[in-house]
C-alpha positions as CSV (number, residue, x, y, z in Angstrom):
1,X,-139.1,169.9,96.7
2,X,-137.5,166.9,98.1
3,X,-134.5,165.1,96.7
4,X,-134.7,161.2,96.2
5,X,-134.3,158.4,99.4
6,X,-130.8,157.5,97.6
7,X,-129.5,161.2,97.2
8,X,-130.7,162.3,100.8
9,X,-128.6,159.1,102.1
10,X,-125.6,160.7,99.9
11,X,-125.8,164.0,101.5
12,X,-126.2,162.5,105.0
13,X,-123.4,160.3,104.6
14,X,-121.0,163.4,103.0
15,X,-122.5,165.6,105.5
16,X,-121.1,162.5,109.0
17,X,-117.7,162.6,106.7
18,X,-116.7,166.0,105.9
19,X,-117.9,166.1,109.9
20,X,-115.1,163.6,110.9
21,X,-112.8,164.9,108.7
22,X,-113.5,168.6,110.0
23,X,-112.9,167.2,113.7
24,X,-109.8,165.2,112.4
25,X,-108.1,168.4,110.9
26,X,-109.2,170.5,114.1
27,X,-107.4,167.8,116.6
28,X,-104.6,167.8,114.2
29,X,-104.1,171.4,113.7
30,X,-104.9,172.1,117.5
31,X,-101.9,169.3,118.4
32,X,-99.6,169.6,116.2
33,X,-99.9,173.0,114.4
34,X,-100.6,170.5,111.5
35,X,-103.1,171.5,108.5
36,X,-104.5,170.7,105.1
37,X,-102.0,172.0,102.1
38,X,-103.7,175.0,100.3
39,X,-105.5,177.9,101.4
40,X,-109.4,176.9,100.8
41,X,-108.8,172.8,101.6
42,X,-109.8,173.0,105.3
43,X,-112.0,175.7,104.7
44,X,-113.9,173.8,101.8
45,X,-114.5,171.1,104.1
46,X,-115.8,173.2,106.8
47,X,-118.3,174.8,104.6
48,X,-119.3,171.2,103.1
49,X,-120.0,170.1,106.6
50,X,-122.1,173.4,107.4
51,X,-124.0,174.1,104.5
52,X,-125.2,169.8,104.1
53,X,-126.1,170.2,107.6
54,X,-128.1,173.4,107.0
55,X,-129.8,172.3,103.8
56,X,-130.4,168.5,104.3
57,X,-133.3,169.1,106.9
58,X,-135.2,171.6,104.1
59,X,-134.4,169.1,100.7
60,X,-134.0,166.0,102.0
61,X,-136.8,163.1,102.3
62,X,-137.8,162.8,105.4
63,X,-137.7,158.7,105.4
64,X,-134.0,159.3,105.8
65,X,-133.9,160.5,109.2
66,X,-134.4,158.5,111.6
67,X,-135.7,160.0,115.1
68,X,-132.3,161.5,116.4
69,X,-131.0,162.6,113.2
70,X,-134.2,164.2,112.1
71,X,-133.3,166.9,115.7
72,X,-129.8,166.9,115.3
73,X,-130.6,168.0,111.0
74,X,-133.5,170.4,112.1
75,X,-131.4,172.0,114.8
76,X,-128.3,173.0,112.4
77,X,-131.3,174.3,109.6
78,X,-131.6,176.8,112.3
79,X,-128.0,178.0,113.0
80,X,-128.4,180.9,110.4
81,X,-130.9,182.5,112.7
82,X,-128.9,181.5,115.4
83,X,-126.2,183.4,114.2
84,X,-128.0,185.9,112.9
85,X,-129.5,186.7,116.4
86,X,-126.2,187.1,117.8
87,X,-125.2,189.9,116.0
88,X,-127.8,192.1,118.3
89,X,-125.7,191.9,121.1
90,X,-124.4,195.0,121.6
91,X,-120.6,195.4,120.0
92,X,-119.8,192.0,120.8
93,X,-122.4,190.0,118.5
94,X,-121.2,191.7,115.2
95,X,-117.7,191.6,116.2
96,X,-117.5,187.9,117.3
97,X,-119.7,186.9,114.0
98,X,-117.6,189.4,111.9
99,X,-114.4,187.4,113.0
100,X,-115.3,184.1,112.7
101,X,-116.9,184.4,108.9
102,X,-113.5,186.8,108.2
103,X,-111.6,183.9,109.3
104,X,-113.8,181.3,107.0
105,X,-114.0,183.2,104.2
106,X,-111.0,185.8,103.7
107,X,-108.1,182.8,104.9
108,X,-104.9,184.6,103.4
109,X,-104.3,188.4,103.9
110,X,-101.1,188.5,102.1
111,X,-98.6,185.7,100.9
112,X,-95.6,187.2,101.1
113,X,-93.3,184.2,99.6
114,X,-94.0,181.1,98.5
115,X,-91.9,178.0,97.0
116,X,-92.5,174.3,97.3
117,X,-90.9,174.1,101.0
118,X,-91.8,177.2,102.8
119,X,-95.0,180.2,103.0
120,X,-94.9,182.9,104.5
121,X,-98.3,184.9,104.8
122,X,-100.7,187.0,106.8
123,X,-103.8,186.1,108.0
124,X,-107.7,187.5,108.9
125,X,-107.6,186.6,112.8
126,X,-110.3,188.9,113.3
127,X,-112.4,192.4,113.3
128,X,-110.2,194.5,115.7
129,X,-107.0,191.9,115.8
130,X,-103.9,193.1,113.6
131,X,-103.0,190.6,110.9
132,X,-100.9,187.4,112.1
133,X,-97.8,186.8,110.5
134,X,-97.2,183.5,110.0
135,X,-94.4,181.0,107.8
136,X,-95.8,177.6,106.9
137,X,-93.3,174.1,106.1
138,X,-94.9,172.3,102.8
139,X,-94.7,168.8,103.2
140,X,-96.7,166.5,101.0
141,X,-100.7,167.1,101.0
142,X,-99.8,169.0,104.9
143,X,-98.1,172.6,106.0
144,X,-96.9,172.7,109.3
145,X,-97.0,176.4,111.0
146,X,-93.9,177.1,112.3
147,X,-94.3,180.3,113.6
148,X,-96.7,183.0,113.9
149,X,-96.5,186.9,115.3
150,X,-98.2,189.9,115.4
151,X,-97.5,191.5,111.5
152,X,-97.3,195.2,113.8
């Protein structure tokens, strides 16, 4: 089954945005301890970038590719075996893959208070890491993380 000319030009072109805008919010946050208001925002548009990139090579009409984008859309249809083969490293494959889908998927351990200026919460940073403590400024659509710490 493949999806019309016009829809597979759709999902190509959300699939280049929601990858800007995933390496706009990584810059930011990485600068400026700067993110997206709300716990699944950033998260949503991560997996929007991942799962169009996975998918479009297997649904999407082939017309729409053009020679470079037809190996750059093959090569992320095969980052679930990618991933998958990681995890048979010994120890270090499952714990690594463990941690970074923990961290996609499970973004807020605990909120422990929350107003319209401030958060305070604990988050997932990973298989054998304690949970992070960490208190968040609301401004606008943004939070600014203004301090984070081991929650032991």
């Amino acid at each position: 089954m493949n999806l019309s000319h016009k829809v597979s030009i759709h999902l190509k072109l959300a699939h280049y945005f929601s990858f800007s805008l995933t390496g706009i919010i990584a810059i930011i946050f990485i600068n400026f301890n700067i993110g997206l208001r709300g716990k699944w925002t950033s998260r949503m548009i991560i997996l929007i970038f991942f799962l169009s990139g996975i998918l479009f090579h297997l649904i999407a009409e082939k017309e729409a590719m053009k020679k470079w984008g037809f190996w750059y859309f093959k090569g992320f249809s095969f980052l679930p075996i990618g991933i998958s083969l990681f995890t048979f490293i010994p120890f270090l494959g499952p714990v690594i893959v463990f941690s970074i889908l923990g961290q996609l998927f499970i973004p807020v351990d605990k909120i422990y208070y929350e107003d319209d200026q401030l958060k305070v919460q604990t988050r997932f940073v990973g298989v054998l890491g304690p949970p992070q403590l960490e208190v968040y400024q609301k401004e606008f659509i943004f939070e600014k993380r203004i301090t984070d710490h081991n929650a032991f």
